[in-house]
C-alpha positions, 0 to 999 in steps of 0.5 A, spaced: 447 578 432 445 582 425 442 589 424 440 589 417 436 596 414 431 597 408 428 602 405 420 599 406 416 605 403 414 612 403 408 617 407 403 620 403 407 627 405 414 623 401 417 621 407 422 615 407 419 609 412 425 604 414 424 597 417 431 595 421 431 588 423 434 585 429 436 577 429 439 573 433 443 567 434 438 563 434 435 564 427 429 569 430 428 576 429 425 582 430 422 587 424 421 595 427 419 600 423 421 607 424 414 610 423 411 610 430 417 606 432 413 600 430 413 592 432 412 589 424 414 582 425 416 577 431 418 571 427 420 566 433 422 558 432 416 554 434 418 547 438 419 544 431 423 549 428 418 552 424 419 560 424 412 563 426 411 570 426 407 571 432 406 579 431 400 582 427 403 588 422 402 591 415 405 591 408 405 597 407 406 604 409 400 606 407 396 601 412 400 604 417 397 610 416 390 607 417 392 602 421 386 601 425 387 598 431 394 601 433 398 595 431 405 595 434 406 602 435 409 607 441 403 610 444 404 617 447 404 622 449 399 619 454 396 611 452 390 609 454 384 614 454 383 621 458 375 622 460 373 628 456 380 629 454 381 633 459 385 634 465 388 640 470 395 640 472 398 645 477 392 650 477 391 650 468 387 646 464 388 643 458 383 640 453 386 635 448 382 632 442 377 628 443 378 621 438 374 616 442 367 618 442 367 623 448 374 621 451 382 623 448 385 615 446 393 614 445 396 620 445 391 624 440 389 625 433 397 624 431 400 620 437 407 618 437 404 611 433 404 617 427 410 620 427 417 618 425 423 616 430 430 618 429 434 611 430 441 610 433 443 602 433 448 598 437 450 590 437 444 588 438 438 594 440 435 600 436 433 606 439 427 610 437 428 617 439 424 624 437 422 631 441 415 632 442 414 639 442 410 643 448 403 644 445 403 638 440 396 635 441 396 640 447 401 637 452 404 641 456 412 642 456 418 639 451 419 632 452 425 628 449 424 622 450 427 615 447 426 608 447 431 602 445 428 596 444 433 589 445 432 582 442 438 579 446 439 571 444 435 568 450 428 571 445 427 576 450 425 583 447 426 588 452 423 596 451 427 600 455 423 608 456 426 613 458 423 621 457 424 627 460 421 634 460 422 642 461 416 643 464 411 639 469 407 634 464 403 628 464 406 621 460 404 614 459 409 610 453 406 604 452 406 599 446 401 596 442 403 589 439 398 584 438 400 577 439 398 571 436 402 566 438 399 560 433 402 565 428 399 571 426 394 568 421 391 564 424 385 567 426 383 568 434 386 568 440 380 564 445 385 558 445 391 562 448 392 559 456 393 566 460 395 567 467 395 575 469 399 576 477 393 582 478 389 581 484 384 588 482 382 590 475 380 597 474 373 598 473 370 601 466 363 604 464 360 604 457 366 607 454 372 603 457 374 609 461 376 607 468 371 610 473 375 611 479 374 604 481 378 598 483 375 591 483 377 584 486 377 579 480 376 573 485 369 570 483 369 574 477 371 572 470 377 577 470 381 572 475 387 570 471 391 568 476 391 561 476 392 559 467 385 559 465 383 560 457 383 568 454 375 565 451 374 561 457 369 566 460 369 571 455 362 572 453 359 571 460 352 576 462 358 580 465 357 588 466 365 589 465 365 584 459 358 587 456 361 594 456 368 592 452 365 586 448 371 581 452 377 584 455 380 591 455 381 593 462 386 595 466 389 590 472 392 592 477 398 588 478 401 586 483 408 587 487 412 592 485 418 593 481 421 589 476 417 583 476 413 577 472 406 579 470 403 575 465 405 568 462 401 566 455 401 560 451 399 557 445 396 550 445 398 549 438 404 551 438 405 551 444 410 558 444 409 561 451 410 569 452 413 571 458 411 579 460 416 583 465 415 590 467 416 595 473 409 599 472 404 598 476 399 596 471 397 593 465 393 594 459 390 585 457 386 587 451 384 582 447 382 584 439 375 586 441 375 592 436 379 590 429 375 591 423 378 586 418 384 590 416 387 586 410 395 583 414 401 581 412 399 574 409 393 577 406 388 574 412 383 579 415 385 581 422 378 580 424 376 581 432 380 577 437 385 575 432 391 578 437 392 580 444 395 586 448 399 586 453 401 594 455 403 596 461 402 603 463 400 607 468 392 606 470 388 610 464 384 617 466 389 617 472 388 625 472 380 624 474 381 618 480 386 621 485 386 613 487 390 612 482 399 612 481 400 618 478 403 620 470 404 626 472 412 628 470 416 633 473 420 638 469 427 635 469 426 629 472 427 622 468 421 618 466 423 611 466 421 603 465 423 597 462 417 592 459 420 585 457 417 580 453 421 573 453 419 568 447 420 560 450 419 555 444 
């Protein structure tokens, strides 16, 4: 295993971004940025032998800055939306900044995807760290919180999430690498073979924000599980598919602790991406709101040209008392583990 270290830009306030590198004995690697403990490159060896780079990332930091889509980032302190960007805990009421239209998105207008991380390195993990102080963008409490990512010589990349508060908060870390396993310019992932161990998804209104309601994928075009294409029924006359313009729903996974959810591959390459995680749902989004933001190669990331798989606690739990709560008591420990295994 090799750690390599160097120096990738700066922020339009001066500060040095570093990208560290973890790579494996089998040739592959994965690249990290310590602004928003950032996913820039997953380079896999493909059945050939060719080396793919299935991660969508930028070159510069100034394109992180202005990254439109969240690409690679940790998302915090709450990931996911949070209706009218409000929500009540033991008796206070806090209103967060709205930067969804009527909804708080992912943390805030500077979420932990725009802040640089401390590093610490061992023999084959980095771990990402920072304080996010009480009253950062209106949080309650002093969270400490840290998040070591391992690339190990099996291609499994493993995200370890650990947090810890002075006072009683609410927390959701997630990560929001896309994934193309074709490569990441290789256009859209409508080919991409899913199967997604989840019997419910999480119903959304017209702004992808859960209601509360949770529905049977069966007989819809959220039945993922048995493998079925990403773009088979991705455009179906379907009010859920209408409202996100694809996916971008909450699934309910099933089981509980550390399992296997999800398992995508790639006709062409035929790369398959296994997902574990102890979380009791996940985020399948498939690229519905890119923009054509200019990526690595200089190919546009137009819309679906990359997946998300971000495991979380239900978004807009505070507002359906349903739903697991993401609320952290003080001084207790917030913990989980997400697995991303790369078979080539």
């Amino acid at each position: 295993m090799e750690i390599s270290k160097k120096l990738f830009g700066k922020t339009k306030d001066g500060l040095d971004v570093h990208a560290f590198t973890l790579k494996n004995n089998q040739g592959s690697y994965i690249t990290f940025l310590d602004y928003g403990a950032t996913v820039r490159a997953i380079v896999i060896k493909d059945a050939s032998g060719i080396d793919r780079d299935i991660c969508l990332g930028y070159n510069t930091v100034s394109d992180y800055e202005n990254n439109d889509g969240y690409l690679g980032a940790c998302i915090g302190r709450v990931g996911n939306r949070i209706g009218k960007g409000q929500f009540t805990l033991n008796g206070v009421s806090y209103q967060l900044a709205l930067n969804d239209g009527e909804n708080h998105l992912h943390g805030g207008i500077k979420g932990f995807d725009k802040h640089l991380f401390d590093v610490e390195t061992s023999e084959n993990s980095i771990t990402f760290s920072r304080v996010s102080p009480d009253g950062e963008e209106n949080y309650p409490g002093n969270l400490k919180l840290s998040v070591t990512c391992t690339f190990n010589d099996d291609n499994q990349f493993i995200l370890d999430y650990h947090a810890v508060s002075d006072q009683d908060t609410i927390i959701n870390l997630t990560n929001h690498t896309y994934f193309n396993l074709s490569g990441e310019n290789d256009g859209d992932i409508t080919d991409h073979l899913l199967q997604l161990n989840a019997a419910s998804f999480t119903a959304n209104d017209n702004a992808c924000l859960p209601t509360g309601e949770i529905l049977p994928v069966s007989g819809s075009s959220f039945d993922f599980r048995s493998p079925k294409v990403i773009g088979k029924e991705i455009n179906h006359n379907e009010q859920q598919l209408l409202r996100a313009g694809g996916y971008d729903h909450n699934f309910v996974l099933d089981g509980k602790g550390m399992r296997q959810i999800a398992i995508v591959s790639s006709p062409k390459t035929h790369l398959s991406l296994n997902v574990y995680t102890d979380k009791p749902g996940v985020q399948f989004y498939s690229g519905n709101f890119l923009t054509g933001q200019i990526g690595k190669s200089g190919s546009a990331y137009a819309k679906r040209s990359g997946f998300c798989l971000e495991t979380q606690y239900f978004p807009n739990a505070m507002a359906c008392r349903n739903f697991p709560s993401p609320v952290l008591r003080a001084d207790e420990e917030y913990h989980f583990t997400t697995i991303y295994e790369f078979i080539n």
